[in-house]
PLY file of the C-alpha trace (Angstrom):
ply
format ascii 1.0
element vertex 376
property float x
property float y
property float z
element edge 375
property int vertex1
property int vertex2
end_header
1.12 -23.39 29.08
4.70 -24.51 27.15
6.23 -24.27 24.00
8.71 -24.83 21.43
9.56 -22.90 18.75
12.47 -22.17 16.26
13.80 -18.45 17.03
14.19 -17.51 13.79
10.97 -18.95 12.05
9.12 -16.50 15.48
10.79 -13.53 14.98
10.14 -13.96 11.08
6.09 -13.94 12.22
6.58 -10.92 15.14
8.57 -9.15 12.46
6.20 -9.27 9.88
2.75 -8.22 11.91
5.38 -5.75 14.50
4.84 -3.32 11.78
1.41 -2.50 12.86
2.29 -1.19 16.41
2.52 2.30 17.26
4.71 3.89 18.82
1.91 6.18 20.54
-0.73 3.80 21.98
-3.40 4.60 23.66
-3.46 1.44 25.71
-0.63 0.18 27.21
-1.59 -3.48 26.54
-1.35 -2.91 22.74
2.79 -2.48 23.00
2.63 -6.35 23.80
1.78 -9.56 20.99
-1.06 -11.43 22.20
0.08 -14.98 22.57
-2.81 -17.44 22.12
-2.06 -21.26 22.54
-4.91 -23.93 21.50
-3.60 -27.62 21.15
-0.61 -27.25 18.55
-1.97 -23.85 16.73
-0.28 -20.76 17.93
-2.05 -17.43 17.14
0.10 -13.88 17.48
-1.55 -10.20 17.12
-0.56 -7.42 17.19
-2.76 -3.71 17.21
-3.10 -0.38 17.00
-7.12 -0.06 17.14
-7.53 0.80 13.93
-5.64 -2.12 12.64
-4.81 -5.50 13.62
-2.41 -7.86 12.36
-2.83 -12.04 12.84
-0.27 -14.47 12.78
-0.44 -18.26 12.77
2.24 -20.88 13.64
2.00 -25.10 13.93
4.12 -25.93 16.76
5.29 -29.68 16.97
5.82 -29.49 20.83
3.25 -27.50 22.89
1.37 -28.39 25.88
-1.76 -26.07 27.50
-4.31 -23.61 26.11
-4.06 -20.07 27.06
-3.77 -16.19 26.13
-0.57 -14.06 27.71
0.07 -10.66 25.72
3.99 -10.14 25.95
6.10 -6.63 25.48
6.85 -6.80 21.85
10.09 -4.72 21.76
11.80 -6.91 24.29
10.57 -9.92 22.38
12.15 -8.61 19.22
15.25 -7.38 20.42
16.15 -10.72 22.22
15.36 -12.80 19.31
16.55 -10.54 16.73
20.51 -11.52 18.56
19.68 -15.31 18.52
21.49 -17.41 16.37
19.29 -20.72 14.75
18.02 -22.54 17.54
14.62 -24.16 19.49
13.34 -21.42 22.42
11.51 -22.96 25.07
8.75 -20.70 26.51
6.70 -21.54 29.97
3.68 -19.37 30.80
2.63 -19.39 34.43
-1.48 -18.44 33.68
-1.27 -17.26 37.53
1.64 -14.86 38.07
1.64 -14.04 34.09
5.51 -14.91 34.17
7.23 -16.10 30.99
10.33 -18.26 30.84
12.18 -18.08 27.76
15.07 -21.43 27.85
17.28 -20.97 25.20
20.63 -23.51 24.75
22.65 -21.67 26.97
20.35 -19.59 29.10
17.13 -18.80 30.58
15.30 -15.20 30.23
12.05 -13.94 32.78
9.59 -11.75 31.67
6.15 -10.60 33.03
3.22 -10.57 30.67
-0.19 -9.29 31.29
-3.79 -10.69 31.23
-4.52 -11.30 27.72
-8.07 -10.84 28.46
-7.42 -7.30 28.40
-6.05 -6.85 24.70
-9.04 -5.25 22.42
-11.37 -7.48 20.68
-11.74 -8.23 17.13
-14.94 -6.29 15.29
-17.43 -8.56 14.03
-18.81 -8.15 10.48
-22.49 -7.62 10.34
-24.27 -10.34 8.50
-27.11 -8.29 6.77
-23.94 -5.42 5.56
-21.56 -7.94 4.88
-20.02 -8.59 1.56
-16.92 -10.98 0.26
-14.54 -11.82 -2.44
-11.83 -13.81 -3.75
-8.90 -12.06 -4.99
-5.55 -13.39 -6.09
-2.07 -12.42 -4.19
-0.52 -11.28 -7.17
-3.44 -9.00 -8.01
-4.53 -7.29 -4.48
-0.32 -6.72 -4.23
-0.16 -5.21 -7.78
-3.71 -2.65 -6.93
-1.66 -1.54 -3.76
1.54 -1.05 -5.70
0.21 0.51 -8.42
-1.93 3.02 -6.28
-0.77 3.95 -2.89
1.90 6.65 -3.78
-0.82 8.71 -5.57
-2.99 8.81 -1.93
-3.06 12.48 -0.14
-2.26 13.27 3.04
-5.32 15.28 3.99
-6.78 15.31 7.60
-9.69 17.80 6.09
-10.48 14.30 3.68
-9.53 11.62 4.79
-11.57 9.80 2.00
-8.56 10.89 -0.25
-6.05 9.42 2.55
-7.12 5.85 1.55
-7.18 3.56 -1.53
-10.85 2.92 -3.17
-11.18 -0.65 -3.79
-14.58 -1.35 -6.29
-15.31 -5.07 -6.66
-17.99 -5.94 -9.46
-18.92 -9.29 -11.40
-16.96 -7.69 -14.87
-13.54 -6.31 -13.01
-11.92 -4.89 -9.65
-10.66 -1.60 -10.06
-8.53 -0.08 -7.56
-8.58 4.27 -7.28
-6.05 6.52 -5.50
-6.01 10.55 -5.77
-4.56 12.71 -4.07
-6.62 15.97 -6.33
-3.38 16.90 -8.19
-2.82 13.37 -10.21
-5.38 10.36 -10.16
-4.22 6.60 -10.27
-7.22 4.08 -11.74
-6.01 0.23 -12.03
-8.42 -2.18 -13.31
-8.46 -6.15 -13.54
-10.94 -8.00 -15.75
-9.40 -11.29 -14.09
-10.52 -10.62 -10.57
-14.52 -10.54 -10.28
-16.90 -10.37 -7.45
-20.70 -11.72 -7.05
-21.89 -8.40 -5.71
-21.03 -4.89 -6.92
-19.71 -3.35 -3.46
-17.14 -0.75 -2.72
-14.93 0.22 0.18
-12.10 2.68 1.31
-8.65 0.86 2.17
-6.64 3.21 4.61
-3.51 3.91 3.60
-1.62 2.04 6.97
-3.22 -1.50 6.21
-2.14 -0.85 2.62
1.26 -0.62 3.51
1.12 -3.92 5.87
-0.73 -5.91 3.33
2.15 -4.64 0.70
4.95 -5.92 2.76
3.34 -9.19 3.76
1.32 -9.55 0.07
4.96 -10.48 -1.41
5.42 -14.12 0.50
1.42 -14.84 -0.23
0.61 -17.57 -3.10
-2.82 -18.44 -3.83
-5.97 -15.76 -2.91
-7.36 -13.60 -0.37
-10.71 -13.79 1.36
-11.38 -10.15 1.50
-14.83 -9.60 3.98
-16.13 -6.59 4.93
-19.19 -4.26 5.74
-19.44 -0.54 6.22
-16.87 -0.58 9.19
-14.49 -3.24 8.93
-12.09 -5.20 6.55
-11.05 -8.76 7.31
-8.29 -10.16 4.87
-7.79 -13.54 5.20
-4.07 -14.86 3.86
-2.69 -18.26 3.83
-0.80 -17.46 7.63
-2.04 -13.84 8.19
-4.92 -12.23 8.86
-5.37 -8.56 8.69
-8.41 -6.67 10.29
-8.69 -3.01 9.53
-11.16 -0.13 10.13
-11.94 1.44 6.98
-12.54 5.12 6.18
-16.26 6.20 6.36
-17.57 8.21 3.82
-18.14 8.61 -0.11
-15.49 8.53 -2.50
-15.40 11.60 -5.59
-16.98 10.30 -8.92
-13.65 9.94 -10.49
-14.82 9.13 -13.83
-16.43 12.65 -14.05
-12.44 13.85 -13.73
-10.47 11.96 -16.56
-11.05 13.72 -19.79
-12.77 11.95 -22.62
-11.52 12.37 -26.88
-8.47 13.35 -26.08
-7.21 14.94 -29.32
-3.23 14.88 -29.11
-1.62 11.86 -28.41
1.99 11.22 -27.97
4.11 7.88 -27.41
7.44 8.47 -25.99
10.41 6.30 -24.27
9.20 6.23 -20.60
12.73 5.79 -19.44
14.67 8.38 -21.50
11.55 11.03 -20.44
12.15 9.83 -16.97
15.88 10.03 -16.96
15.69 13.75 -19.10
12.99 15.16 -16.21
15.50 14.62 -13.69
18.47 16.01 -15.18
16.11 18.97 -16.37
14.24 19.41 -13.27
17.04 20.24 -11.10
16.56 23.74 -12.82
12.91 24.39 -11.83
12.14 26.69 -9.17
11.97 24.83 -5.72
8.92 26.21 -5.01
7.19 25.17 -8.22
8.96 22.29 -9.57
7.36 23.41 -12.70
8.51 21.87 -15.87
7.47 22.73 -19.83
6.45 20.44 -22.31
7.36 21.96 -25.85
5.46 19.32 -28.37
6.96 20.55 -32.35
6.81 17.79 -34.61
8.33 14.70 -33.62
10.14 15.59 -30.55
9.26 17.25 -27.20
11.38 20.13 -25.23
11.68 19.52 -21.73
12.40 22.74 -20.64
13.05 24.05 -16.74
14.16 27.32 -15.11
14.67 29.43 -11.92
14.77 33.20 -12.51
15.48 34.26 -9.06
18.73 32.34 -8.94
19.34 32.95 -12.91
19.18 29.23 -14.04
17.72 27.09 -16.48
17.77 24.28 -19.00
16.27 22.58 -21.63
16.83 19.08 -23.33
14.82 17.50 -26.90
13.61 13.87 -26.80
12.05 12.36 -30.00
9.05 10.85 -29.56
5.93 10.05 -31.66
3.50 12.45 -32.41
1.43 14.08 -35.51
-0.98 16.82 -33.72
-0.39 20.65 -32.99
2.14 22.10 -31.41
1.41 22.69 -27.78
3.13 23.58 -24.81
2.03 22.29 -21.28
3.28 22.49 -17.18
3.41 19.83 -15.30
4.79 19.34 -11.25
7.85 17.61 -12.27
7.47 15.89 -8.95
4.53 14.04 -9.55
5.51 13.45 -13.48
8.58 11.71 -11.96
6.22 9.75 -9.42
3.91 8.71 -12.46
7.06 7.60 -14.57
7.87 5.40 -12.42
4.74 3.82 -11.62
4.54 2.72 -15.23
6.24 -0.43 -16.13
6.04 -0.47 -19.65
9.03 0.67 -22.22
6.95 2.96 -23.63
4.67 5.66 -22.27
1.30 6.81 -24.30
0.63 10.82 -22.67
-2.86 12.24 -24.19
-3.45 15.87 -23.81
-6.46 17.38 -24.87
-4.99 21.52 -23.99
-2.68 23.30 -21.71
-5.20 23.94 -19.11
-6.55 20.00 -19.12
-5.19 17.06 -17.07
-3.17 15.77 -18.90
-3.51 11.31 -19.20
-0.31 8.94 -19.03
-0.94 4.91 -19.96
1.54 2.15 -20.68
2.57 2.11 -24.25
2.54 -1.55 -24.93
0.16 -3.58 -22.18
1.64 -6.84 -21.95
-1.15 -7.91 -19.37
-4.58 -8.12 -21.52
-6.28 -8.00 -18.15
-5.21 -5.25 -16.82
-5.97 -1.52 -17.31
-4.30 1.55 -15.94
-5.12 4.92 -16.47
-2.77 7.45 -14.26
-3.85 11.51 -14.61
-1.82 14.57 -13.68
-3.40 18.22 -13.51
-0.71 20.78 -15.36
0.11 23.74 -13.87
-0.05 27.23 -15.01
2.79 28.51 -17.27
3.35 32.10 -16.40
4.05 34.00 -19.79
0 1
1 2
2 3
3 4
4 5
5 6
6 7
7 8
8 9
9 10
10 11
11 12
12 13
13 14
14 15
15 16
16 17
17 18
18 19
19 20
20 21
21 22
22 23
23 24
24 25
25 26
26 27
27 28
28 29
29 30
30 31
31 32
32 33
33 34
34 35
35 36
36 37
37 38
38 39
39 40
40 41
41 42
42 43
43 44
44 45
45 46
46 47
47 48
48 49
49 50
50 51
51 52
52 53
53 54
54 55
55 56
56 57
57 58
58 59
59 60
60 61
61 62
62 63
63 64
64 65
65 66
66 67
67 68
68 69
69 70
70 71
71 72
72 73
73 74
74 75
75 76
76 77
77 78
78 79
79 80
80 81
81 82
82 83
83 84
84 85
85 86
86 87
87 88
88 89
89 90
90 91
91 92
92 93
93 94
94 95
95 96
96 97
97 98
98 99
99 100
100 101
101 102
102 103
103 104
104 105
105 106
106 107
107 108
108 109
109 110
110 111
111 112
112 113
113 114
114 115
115 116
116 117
117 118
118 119
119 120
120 121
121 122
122 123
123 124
124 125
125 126
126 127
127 128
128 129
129 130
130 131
131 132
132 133
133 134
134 135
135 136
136 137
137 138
138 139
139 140
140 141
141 142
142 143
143 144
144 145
145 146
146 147
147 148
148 149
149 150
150 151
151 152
152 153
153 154
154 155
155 156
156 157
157 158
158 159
159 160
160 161
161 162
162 163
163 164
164 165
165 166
166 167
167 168
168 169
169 170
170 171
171 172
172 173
173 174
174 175
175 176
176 177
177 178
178 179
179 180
180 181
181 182
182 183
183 184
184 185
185 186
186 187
187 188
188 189
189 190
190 191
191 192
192 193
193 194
194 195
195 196
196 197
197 198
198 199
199 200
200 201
201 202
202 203
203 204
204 205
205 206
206 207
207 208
208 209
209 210
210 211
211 212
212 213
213 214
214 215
215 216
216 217
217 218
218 219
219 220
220 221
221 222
222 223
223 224
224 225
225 226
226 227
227 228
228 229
229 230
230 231
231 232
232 233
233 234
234 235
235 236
236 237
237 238
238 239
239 240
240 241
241 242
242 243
243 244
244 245
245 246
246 247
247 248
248 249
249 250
250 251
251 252
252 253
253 254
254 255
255 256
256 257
257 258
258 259
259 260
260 261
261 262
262 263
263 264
264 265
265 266
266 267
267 268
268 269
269 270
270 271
271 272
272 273
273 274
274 275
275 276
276 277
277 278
278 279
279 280
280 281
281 282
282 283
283 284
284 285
285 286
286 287
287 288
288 289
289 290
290 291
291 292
292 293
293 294
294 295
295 296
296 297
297 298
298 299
299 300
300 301
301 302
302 303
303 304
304 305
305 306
306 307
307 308
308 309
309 310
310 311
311 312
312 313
313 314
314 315
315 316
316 317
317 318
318 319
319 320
320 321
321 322
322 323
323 324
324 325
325 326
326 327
327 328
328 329
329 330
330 331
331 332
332 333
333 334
334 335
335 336
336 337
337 338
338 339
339 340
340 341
341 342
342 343
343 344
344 345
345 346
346 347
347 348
348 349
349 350
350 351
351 352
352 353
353 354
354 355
355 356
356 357
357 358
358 359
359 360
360 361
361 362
362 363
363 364
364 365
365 366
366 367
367 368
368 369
369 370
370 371
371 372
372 373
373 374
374 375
């Protein structure tokens, strides 16, 4: 089995799927990429189990079918000091050796059987359900939700994101039981309504590969397994088993105080402000008088505090409300748009932050955060 390949354009594909390797395998044969050579196609993967990334390269000169898995972090850290230039790679099937010719010199390394690397799951026919989703749209769900997953061993329903596919919209849930993220797209649509729960580990792969993706995603699964099928990548993931929480039953309804504010002045005030909250806490005040809010911030055991007024739009009651300034910080910047609508209904209510001015008709996103107590 032979062949060529540019250094750089491989390492690009190990790079991008090396990701998914852990540093703590189970199985020895999963710190290698399975090589697997059919005519001119050259399939890479790399796994953890739970996860398995897919790579695919058109080679001009290859000769021989044939699997080989090869240690990944010698692979990497040979190619990574390569300048530009064609790599020459003969497998003995036999002995499992691999000779890597470069310009100036020749490299040995000993593989093992790729008949041992883990198979891929199968998706059962009479569970299984598909989609079509755009690149730009799966990438913006992940984006939009994966800082507000928890990391809870006790739940690991929470750990994930909640993907819900239906013929009207895809919506796209993350919560973490102290703020809730809900993003939903009217231009994304599925035949069936069907759900799953996307681990948070595949999230992050799909994020960092998502970005280079034009077109859609075939996204298959049942009630184990995901398959997301990319123009060069595929990406095969076990999903979290269980129910998600009816998160509808949590975001408050007739909110009666609304306020519209400059998302990046409130951001910017917070974190001067919150530097003065109690490290334990974080807690910050909300002081809504007229139309302007006091962002207000202290620590009594170390006798500090601070306050600063932003002007903002709003008509209702005075109120004043705690929030984590943590996760307010977290939402802030999650939120794209200039300005930020918050709608609080009372102190002890979570309290609802949405984009002031959606430029994106399609698209709908709701984040929540709980307040926290204000001790009198």
């Amino acid at each position: 089995m032979k062949f060529v390949v540019s250094s750089t354009e491989l390492l690009g594909h190990l790079q991008a799927i090396s990701r998914v390797i852990s540093s703590k395998n189970t199985l020895p044969i999963l710190d290698n990429f399975l090589f697997n050579l059919a005519g001119n196609d050259l399939e890479i993967t790399a796994s953890d189990l739970e996860s398995t990334l897919i790579t695919r390269m058109k080679l001009e000169n290859a000769d021989g079918d044939g699997t080989i898995a090869i240690p990944a972090r010698i692979l990497l850290e040979t190619l990574k000091e390569f300048p530009v230039q064609p790599l020459a790679f003969d497998i003995n099937a036999e002995t499992l050796s691999v000779v890597i010719t470069s310009e100036n010199g020749k490299f040995n390394v000993v593989g093992q059987n790729g008949i041992d690397f883990p198979a891929l799951p199968a998706i059962k026919k009479d569970k299984r359900y598909s989609f079509e989703i755009s690149a730009s749209v799966l990438l913006s769900g992940i984006n939009k939700t994966l800082f507000a997953t928890a990391d809870d061993e006790l739940r690991p329903v929470m750990g994930g994101i909640f993907v819900e596919a239906s013929p009207e919209k895809i919506t796209f849930v993350a919560s973490d039981a102290h703020k809730l993220v809900r993003y939903q797209r009217s231009d994304a649509k599925a035949d069936d309504s069907s759900s799953f729960i996307l681990p948070k580990k595949p999230a992050s792969l799909l994020k960092n590969i998502l970005p280079k993706e034009e077109g859609s995603v075939t996204v298959e699964f049942d009630d184990k397994n995901a398959f997301f099928n990319l123009t060069d990548h595929k990406i095969v993931c076990r999903l979290v088993e269980g129910n998600y929480p009816n998160y509808n039953s949590v975001i408050p309804k007739n909110n009666p105080r609304k306020i519209s504010i400059d998302r990046v002045e409130f951001y910017n005030t917070l974190k001067r402000v919150s530097v003065f909250s109690n490290q334990a806490s974080n807690l910050v005040k909300l002081q809504l008088k007229g139309n302007q809010v006091m962002v207000s911030a202290q620590d009594i055991d170390f006798s500090i505090s601070a306050y600063e007024k932003i002007k903002c739009q709003y008509a209702g009651e005075d109120i004043e409300i705690g929030f984590k300034s943590v996760f307010l910080l977290e939402i802030l910047a999650n939120i794209s748009s200039q300005d930020v609508t918050i709608e609080l209904a009372d102190p002890t209510r979570a309290g609802l932050f949405l984009p002031g001015d959606n430029e994106n008709q399609e698209e709908d996103l709701l984040m929540l955060l709980m307040p926290m107590m204000i001790n009198a």
